[in-house]
C-alpha positions in Angstrom: 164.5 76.2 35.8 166.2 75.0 32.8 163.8 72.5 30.4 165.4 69.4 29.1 165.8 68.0 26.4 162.6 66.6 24.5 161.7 63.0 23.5 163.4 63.0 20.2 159.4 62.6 18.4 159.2 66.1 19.7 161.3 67.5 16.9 159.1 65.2 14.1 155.7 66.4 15.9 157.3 70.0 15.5 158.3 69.8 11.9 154.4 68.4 11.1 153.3 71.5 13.2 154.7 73.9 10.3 153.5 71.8 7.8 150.3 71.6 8.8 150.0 75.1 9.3 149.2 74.8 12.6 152.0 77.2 13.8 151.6 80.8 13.4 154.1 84.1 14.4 152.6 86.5 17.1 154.5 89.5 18.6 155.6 87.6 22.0 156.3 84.0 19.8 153.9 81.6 18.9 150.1 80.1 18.6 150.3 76.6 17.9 147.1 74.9 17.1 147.2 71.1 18.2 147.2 68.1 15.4 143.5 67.7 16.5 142.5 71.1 16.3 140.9 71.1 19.6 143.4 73.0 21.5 145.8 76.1 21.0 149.1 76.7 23.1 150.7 79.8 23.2 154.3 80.3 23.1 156.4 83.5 24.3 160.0 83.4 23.8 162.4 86.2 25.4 166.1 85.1 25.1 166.3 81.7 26.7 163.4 82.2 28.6 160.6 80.5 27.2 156.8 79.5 28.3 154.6 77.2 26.4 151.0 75.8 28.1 151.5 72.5 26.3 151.8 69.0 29.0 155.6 68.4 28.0 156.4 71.9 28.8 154.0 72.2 32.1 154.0 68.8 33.6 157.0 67.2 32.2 159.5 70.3 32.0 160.9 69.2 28.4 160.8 71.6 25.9 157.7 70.4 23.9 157.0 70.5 20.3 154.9 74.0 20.3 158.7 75.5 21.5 160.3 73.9 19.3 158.3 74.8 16.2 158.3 78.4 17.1 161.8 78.3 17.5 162.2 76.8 14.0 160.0 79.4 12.7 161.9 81.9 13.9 165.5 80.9 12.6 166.5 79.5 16.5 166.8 75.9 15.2 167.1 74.1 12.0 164.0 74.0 9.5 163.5 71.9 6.5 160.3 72.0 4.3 161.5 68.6 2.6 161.2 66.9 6.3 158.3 68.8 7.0 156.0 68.1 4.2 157.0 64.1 4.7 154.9 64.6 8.1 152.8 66.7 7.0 148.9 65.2 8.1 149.8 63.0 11.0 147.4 62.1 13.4 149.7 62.7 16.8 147.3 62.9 19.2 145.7 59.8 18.0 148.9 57.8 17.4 150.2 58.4 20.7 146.9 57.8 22.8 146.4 54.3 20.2 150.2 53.3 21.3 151.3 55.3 24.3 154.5 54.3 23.1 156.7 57.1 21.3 159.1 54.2 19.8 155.9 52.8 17.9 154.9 56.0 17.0 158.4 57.2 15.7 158.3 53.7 13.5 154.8 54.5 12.1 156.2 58.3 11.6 159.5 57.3 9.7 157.5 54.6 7.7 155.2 57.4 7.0 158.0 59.6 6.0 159.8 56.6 3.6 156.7 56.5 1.3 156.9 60.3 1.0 160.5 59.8 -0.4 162.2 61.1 2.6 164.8 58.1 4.0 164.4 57.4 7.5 168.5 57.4 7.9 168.2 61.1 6.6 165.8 62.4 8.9 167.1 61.1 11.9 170.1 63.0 11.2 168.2 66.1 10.7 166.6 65.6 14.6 170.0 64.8 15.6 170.8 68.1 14.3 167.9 69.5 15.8 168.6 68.2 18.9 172.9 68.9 19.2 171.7 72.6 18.5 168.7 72.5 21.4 171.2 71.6 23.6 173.1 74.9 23.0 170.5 77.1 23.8 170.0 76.0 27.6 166.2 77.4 27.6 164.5 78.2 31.0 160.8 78.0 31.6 
């Protein structure tokens, strides 16, 4: 089954990920440590077929943010430390459970990013990249 694509907060939740150090290479892909610590997903990538135990990937079959960052860290899709460390310490778990909205989040994120010097006009064209090249790749769970 192919995955679609991800909410585009994915891509902003990935890029914290790798700044956060919460992403890190293993022989089959990825273990990705959550933004509260509390949980690890693992992440094998062969070709375009991918498997991830994160809920976006499982439940909502969208290629979630654990995918994503692996696939970043791996040279598969764009990477930029200068977005990256403008996320870098965001609470994700607890914005999204506080708002259960990922437009509010995505507001508080690129307000976040702003102070950090990183315009939000310029990094919503970097997940717009992210996300044209995603749509290449056609990954199947």
């Amino acid at each position: 089954m192919e995955l679609k694509l991800p909410p585009r907060i994915k891509v902003l939740e990935a890029l914290g990920a790798i700044a956060d150090g919460r992403v890190e290479k293993t022989e089959e892909g990825c273990k990705v440590v959550s933004s509260e610590r509390d949980k690890q997903y693992e992440v094998k990538i062969k070709g375009q077929v991918v498997y991830s135990d994160d809920n976006g990937t499982r439940f909502r079959g969208y290629i979630g943010y654990p995918i994503i960052s692996c696939l970043m860290l791996n040279g598969a899709l764009p990477f930029d430390d200068k977005y990256a460390n403008a996320l870098k310490g965001i609470p994700w778990k607890r914005l999204n459970e506080e708002y259960k909205n990922y437009a509010r989040v995505e507001e508080i994120v690129f307000k976040v990013s702003e102070e950090r010097g990183v315009k939000r006009e310029e990094l919503e064209k970097f997940v717009d990249h992210v996300m044209n090249k995603l749509k290449t790749l056609h990954l199947r769970h």
